[in-house]
Chimera marker file (.cmm) of the C-alpha trace (Angstrom):
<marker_set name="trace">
<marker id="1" x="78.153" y="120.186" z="88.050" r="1" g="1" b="0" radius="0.5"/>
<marker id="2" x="79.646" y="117.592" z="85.968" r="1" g="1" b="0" radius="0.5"/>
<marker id="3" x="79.766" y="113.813" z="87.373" r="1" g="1" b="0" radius="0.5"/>
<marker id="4" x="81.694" y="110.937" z="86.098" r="1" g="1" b="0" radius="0.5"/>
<marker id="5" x="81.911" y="107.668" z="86.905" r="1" g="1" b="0" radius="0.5"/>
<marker id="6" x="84.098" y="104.981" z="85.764" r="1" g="1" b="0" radius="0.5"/>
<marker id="7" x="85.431" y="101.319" z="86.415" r="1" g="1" b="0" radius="0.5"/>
<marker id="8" x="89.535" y="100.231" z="86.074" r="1" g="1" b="0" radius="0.5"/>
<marker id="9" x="91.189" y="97.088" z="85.820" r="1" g="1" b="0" radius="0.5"/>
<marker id="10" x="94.343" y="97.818" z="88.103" r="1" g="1" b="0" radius="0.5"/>
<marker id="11" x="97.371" y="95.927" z="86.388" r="1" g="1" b="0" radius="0.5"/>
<marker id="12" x="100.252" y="94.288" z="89.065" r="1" g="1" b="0" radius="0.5"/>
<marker id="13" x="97.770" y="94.260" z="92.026" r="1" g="1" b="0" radius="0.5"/>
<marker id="14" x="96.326" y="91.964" z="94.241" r="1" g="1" b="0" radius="0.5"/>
<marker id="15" x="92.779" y="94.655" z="93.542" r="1" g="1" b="0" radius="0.5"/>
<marker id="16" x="90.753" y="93.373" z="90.551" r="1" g="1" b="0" radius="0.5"/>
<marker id="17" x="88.544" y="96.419" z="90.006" r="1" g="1" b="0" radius="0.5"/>
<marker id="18" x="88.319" y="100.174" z="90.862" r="1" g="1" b="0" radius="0.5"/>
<marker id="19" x="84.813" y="101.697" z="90.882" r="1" g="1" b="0" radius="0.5"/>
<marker id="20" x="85.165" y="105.742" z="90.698" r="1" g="1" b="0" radius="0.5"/>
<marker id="21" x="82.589" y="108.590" z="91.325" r="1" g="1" b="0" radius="0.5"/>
<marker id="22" x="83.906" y="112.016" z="90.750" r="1" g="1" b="0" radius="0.5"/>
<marker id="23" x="82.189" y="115.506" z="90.863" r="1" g="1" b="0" radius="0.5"/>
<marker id="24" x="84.036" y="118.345" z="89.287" r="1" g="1" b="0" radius="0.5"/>
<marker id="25" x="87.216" y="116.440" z="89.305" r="1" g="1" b="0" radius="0.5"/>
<marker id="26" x="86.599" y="115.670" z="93.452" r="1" g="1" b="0" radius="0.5"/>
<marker id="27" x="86.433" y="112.088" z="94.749" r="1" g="1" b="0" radius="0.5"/>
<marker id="28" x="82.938" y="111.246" z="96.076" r="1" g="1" b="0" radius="0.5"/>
<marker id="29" x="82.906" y="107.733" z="96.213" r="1" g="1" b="0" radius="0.5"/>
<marker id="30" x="85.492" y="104.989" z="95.011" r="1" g="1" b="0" radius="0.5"/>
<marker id="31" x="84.984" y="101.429" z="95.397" r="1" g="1" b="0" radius="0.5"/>
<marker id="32" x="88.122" y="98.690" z="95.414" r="1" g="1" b="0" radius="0.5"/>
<marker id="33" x="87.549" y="94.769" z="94.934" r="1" g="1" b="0" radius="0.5"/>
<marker id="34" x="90.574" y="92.665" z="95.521" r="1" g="1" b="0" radius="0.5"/>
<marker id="35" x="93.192" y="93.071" z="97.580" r="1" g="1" b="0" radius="0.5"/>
<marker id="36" x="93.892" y="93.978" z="101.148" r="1" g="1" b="0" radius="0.5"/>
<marker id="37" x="90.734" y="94.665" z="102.842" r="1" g="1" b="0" radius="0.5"/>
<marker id="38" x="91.743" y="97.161" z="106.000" r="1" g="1" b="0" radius="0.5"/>
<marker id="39" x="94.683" y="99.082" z="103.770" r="1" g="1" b="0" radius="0.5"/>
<marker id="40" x="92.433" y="99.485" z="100.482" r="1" g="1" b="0" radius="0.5"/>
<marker id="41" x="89.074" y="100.732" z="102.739" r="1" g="1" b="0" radius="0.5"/>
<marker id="42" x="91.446" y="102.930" z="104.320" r="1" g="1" b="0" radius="0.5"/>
<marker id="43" x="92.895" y="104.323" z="101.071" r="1" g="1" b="0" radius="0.5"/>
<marker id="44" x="89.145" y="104.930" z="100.325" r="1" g="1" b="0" radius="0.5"/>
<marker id="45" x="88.581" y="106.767" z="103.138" r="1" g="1" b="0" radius="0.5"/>
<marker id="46" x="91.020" y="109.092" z="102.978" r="1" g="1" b="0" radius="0.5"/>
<marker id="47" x="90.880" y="110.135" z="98.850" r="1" g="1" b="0" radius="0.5"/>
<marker id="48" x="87.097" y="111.088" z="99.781" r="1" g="1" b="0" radius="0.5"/>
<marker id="49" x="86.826" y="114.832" z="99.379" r="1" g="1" b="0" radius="0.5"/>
<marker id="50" x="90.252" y="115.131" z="97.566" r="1" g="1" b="0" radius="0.5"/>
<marker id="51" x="90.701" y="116.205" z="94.001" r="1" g="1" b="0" radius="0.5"/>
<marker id="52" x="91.522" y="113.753" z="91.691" r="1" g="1" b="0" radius="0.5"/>
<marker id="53" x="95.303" y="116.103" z="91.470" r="1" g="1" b="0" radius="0.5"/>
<marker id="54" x="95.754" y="116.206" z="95.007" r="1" g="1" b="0" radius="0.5"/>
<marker id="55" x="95.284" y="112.019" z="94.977" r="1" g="1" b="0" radius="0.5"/>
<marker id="56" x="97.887" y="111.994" z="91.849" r="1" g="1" b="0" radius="0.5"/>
<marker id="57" x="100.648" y="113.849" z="93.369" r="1" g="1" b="0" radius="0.5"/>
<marker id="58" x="100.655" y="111.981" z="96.315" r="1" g="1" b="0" radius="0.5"/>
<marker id="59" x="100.533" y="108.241" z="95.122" r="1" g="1" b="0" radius="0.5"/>
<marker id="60" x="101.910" y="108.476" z="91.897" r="1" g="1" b="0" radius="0.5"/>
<marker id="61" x="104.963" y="106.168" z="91.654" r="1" g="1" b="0" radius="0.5"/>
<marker id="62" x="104.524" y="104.221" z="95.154" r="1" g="1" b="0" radius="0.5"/>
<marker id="63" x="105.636" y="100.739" z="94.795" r="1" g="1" b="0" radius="0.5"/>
<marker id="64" x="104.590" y="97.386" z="96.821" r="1" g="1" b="0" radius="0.5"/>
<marker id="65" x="107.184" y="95.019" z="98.105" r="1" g="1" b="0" radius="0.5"/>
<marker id="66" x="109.328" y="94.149" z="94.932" r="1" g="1" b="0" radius="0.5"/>
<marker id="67" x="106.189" y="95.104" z="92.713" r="1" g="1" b="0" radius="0.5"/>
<marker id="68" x="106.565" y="97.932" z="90.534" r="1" g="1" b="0" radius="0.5"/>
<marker id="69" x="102.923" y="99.531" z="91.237" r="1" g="1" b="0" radius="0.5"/>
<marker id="70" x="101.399" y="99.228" z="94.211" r="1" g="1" b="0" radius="0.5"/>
<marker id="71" x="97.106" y="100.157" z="94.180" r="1" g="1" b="0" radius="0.5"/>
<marker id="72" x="97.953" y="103.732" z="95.276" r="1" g="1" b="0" radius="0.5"/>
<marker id="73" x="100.005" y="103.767" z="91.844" r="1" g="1" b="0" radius="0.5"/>
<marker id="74" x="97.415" y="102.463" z="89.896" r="1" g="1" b="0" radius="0.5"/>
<marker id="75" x="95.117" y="104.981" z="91.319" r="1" g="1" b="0" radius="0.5"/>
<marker id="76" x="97.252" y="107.642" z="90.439" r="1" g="1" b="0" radius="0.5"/>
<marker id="77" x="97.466" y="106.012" z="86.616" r="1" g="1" b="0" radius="0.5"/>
<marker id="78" x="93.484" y="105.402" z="86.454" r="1" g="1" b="0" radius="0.5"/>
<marker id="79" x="92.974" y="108.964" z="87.644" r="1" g="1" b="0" radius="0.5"/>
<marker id="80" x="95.432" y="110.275" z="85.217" r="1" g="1" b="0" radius="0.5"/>
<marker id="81" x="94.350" y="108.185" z="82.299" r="1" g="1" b="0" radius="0.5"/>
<marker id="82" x="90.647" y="109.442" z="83.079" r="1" g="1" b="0" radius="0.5"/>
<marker id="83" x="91.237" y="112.911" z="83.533" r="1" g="1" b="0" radius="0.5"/>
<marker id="84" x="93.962" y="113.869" z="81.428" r="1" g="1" b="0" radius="0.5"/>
<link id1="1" id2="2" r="1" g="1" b="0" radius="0.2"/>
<link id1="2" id2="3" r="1" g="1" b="0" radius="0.2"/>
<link id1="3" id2="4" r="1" g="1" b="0" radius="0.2"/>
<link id1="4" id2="5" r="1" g="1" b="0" radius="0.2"/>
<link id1="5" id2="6" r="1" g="1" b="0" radius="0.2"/>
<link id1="6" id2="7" r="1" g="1" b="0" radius="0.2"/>
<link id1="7" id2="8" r="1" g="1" b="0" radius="0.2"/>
<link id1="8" id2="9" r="1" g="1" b="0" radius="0.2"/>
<link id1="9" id2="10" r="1" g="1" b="0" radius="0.2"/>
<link id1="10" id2="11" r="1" g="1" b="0" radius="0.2"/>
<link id1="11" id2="12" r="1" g="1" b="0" radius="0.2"/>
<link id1="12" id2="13" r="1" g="1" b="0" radius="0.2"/>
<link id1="13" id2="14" r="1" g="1" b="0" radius="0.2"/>
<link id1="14" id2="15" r="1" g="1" b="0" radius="0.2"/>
<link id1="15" id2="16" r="1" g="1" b="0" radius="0.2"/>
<link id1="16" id2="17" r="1" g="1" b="0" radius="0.2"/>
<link id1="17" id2="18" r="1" g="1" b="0" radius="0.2"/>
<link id1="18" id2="19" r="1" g="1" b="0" radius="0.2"/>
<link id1="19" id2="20" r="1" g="1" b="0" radius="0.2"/>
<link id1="20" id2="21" r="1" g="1" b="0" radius="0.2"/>
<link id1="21" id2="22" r="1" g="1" b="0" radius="0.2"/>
<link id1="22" id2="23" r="1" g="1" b="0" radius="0.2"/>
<link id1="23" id2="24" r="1" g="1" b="0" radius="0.2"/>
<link id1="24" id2="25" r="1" g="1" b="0" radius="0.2"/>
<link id1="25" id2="26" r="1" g="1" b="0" radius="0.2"/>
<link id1="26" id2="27" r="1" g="1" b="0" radius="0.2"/>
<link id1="27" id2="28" r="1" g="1" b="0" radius="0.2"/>
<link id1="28" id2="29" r="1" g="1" b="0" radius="0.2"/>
<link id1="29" id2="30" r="1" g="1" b="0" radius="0.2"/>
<link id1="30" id2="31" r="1" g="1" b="0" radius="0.2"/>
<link id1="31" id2="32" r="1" g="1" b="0" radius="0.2"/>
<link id1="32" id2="33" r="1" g="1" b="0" radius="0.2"/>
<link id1="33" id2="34" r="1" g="1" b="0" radius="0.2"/>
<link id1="34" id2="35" r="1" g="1" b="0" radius="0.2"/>
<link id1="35" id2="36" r="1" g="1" b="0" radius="0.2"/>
<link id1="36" id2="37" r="1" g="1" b="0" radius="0.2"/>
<link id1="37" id2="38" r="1" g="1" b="0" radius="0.2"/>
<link id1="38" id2="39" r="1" g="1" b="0" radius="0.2"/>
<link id1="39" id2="40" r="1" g="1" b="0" radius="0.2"/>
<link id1="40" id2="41" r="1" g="1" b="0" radius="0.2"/>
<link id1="41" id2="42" r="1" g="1" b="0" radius="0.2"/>
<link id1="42" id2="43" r="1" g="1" b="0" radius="0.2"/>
<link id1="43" id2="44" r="1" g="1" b="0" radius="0.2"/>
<link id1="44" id2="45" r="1" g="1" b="0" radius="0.2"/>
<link id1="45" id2="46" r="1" g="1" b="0" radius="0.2"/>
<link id1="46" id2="47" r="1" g="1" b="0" radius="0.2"/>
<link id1="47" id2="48" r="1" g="1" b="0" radius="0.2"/>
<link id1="48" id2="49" r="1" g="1" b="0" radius="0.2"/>
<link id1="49" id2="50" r="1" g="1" b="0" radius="0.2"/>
<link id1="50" id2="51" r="1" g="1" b="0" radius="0.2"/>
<link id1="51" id2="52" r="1" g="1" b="0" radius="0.2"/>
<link id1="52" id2="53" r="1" g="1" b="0" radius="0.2"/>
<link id1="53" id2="54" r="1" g="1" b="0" radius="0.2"/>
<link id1="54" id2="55" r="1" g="1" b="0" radius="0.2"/>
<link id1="55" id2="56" r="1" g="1" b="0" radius="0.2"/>
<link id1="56" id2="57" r="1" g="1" b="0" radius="0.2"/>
<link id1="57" id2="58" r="1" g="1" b="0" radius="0.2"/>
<link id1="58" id2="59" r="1" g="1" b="0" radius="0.2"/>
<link id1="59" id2="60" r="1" g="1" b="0" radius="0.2"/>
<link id1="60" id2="61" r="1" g="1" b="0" radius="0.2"/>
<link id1="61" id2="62" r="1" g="1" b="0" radius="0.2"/>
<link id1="62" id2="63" r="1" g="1" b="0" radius="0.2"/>
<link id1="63" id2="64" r="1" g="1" b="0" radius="0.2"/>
<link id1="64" id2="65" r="1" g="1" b="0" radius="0.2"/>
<link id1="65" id2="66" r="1" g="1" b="0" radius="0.2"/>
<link id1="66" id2="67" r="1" g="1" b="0" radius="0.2"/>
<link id1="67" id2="68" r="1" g="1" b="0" radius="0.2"/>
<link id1="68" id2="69" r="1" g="1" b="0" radius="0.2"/>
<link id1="69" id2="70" r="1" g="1" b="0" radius="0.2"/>
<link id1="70" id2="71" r="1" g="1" b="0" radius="0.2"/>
<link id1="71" id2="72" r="1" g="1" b="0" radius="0.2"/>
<link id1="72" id2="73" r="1" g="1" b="0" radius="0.2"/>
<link id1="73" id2="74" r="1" g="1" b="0" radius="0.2"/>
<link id1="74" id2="75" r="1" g="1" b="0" radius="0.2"/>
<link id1="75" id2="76" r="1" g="1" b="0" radius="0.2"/>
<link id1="76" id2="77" r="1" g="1" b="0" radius="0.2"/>
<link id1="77" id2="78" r="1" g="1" b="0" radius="0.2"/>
<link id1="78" id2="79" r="1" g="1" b="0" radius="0.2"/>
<link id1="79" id2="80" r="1" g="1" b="0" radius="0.2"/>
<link id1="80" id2="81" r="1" g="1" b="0" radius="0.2"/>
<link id1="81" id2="82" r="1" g="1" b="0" radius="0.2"/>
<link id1="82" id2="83" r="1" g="1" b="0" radius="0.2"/>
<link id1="83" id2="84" r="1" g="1" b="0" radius="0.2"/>
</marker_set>
């Protein structure tokens, strides 16, 4: 059993900070400060349980408004970065 947890500093968010937990590359627990409250606990909710490729594939590249990232992206990019 292997645990890891880690912090990220999203970049072209309204979230300031992402607080991981991961066991053998599964979400257990992530954490988001910033940003908008109802979508980001949702987006919490539902990567519980997933594995960090599962959460890649499906929000790598999603944008926000006329942002370029959106917090699903830079999920996708901390995960990536973290478990490459």
């Amino acid at each position: 059993m292997s645990v890891k947890k880690f912090t990220y500093k999203p970049n072209g968010t309204c979230s300031k900070l992402f607080e991981f937990e991961c066991e053998d590359n599964i979400i257990k627990d992530v954490q988001i400060s910033g940003g908008c409250d109802g979508n980001l606990k949702g987006i919490c909710s539902i990567i519980k349980g997933k594995t960090v490729e599962e959460v890649i594939s499906a929000f790598n590249g999603i944008t926000c408004g006329n942002k370029i990232t959106s917090c699903p992206d830079q999920i996708a990019k901390c995960l990536a970065e973290e478990f490459r």
